[in-house]
C-alpha positions as CSV (number, residue, x, y, z in Angstrom):
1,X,-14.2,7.8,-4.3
2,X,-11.5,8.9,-7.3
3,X,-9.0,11.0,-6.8
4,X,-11.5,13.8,-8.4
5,X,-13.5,13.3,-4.9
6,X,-17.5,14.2,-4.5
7,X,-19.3,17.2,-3.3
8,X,-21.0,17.2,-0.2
9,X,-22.8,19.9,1.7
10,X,-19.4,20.6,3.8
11,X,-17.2,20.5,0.4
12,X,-14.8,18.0,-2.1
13,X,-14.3,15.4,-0.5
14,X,-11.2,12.9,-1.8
15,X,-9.0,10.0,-1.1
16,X,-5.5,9.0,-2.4
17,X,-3.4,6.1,-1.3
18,X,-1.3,7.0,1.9
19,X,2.3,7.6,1.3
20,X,4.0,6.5,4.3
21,X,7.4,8.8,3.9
22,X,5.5,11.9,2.5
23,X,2.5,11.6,4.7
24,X,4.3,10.8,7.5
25,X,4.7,13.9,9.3
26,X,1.4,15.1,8.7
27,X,0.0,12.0,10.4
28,X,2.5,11.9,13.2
29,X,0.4,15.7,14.3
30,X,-2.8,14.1,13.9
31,X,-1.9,10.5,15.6
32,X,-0.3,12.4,18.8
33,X,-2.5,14.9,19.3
34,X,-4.8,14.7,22.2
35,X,-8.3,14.7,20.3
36,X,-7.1,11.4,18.8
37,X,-6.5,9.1,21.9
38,X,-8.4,6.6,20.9
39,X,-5.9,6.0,17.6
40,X,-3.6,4.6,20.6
41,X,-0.6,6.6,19.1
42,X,-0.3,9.7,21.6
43,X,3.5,8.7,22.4
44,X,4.7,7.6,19.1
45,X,7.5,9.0,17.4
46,X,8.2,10.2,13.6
47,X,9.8,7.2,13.2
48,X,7.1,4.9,14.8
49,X,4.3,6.6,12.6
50,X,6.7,6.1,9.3
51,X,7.1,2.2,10.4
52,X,3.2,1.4,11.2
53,X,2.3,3.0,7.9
54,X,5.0,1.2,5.7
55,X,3.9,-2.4,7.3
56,X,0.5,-1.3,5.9
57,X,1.8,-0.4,2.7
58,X,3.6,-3.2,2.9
59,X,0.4,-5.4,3.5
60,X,-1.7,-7.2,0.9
61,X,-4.5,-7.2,3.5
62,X,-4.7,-3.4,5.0
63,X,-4.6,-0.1,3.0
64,X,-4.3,3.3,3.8
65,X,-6.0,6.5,2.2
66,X,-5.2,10.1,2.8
67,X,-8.8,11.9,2.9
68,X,-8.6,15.7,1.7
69,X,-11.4,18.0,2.1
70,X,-11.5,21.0,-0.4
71,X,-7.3,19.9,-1.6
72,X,-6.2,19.6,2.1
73,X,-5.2,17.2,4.2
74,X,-8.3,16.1,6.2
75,X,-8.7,12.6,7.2
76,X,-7.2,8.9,7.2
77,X,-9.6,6.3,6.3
78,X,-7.7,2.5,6.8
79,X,-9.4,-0.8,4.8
80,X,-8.3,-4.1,6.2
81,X,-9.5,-7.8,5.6
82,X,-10.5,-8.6,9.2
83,X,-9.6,-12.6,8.0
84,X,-6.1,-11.3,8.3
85,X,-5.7,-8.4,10.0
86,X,-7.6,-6.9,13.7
87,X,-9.7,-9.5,14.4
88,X,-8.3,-13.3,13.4
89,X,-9.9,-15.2,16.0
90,X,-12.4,-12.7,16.8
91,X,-15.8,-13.0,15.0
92,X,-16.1,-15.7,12.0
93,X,-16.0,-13.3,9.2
94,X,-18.1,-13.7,6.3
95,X,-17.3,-13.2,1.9
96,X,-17.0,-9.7,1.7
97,X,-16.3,-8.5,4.9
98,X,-14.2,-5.4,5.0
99,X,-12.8,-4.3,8.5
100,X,-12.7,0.1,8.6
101,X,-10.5,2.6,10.8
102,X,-10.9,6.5,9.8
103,X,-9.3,9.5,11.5
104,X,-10.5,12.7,11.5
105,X,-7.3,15.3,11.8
106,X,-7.9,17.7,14.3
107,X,-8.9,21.5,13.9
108,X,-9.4,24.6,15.8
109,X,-12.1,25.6,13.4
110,X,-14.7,22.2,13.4
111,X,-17.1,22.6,10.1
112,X,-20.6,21.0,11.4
113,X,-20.8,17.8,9.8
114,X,-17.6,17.3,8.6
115,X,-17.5,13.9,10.4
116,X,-20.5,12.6,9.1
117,X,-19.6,13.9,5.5
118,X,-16.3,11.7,5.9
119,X,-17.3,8.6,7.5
120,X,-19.7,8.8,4.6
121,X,-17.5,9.1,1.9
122,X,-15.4,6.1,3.9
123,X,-18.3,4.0,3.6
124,X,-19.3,5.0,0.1
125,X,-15.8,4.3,-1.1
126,X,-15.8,1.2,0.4
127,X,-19.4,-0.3,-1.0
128,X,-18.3,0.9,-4.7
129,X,-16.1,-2.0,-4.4
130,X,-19.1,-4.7,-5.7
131,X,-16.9,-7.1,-3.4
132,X,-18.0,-5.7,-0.5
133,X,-20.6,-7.0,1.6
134,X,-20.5,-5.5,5.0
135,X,-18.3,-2.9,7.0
136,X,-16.6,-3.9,10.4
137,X,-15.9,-1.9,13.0
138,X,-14.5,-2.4,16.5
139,X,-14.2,1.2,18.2
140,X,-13.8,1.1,22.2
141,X,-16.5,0.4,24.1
142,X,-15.9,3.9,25.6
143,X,-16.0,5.8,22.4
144,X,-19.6,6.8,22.5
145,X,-19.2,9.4,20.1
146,X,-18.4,7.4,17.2
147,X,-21.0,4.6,18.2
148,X,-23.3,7.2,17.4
149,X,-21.4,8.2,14.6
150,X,-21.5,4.9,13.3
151,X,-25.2,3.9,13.9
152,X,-26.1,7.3,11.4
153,X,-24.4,5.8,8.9
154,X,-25.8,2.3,9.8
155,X,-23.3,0.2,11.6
156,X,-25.6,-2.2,13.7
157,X,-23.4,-3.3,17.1
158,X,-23.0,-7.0,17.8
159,X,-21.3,-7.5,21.1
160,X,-18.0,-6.5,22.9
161,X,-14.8,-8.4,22.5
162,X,-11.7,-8.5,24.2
163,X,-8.9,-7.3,22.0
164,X,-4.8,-7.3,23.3
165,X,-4.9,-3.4,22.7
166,X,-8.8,-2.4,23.8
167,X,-12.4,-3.7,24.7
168,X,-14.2,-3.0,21.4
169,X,-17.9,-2.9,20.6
170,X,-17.9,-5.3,17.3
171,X,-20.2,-3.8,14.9
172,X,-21.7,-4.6,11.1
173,X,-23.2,-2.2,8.3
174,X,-24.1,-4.4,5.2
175,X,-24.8,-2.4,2.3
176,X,-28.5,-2.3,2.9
177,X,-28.1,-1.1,5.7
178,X,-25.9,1.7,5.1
179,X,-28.1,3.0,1.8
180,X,-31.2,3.0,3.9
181,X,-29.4,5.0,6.6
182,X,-29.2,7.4,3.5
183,X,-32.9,6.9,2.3
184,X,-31.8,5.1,-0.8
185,X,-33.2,1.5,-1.3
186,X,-31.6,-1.1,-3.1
């Protein structure tokens, strides 16, 4: 997804690379803010939020993109190589796996579908790169709602694993799989 986004029945959606000074303090809200306990950020500080999103920046293996909806501030999608970066040791990743975080900010005013319409967009961004094979995933076990989440868009799970932070349901969307999810066959 450009810069210029893509309608959807909730709106524009877009993406721009994450600033980590700029967008810091608009990410430290969402981070800390209860409806986003599974990010495993509720205590952090400013300065804590600046520093994890300048090692990404920093990284040659994990990006960051700042997800608007209609020109504001929406969402956070993350792209990592899982070779490198959440799971070394894990899972034996395959050519063109791309490992996938996203963060919906929260709102006292939810738009029906809006989650849907971003992870989406996150995995539609993510399949125009031709590099990329299949999404990974590894939410806690305990997050049913985005299991469910995921499977619409059609992340198949795998198996638990035992990470040093969480116990995470491993799960794979190959590009097949996620434009069937859509009713579009390759």
């Amino acid at each position: 997804m450009s810069a210029t986004g893509s309608s959807t029945a909730v709106g524009t959606l877009s993406m721009r690379p994450l600033d980590p000074l700029q967008d810091a303090g608009l990410l430290h809200s969402w981070v800390t803010h209860p409806k986003a306990a599974y990010w495993m950020m509720q205590d952090a500080k400013l300065q804590d939020v600046e520093r994890a999103y300048m090692a990404i920046a920093a990284s040659e293996h994990h990006h960051a993109h700042l997800g608007f909806h209609d020109g504001r501030p929406a969402f956070l999608m993350e792209r990592y190589d899982p070779r490198y970066i959440e799971l070394v040791g894990l899972y034996e990743p395959e050519p063109g796996d791309v490992g996938m975080h996203f963060l919906v900010a929260p709102t006292d005013r939810p738009v029906h579908g809006f989650t849907r319409a971003v992870i989406t967009a996150v995995m539609e961004e993510l399949f125009a790169d031709p590099g990329t094979r299949r999404v990974v995933v590894e939410p806690d076990v305990t997050n049913t709602a985005v299991h469910a989440l995921n499977e619409t868009v059609g992340f198949v799970p795998e198996r638990e694993i035992e990470k040093p932070e969480k116990r995470a349901l491993l799960s794979f969307c190959t590009r097949e799989q996620f434009f069937a999810s859509r009713g579009v066959s390759l």
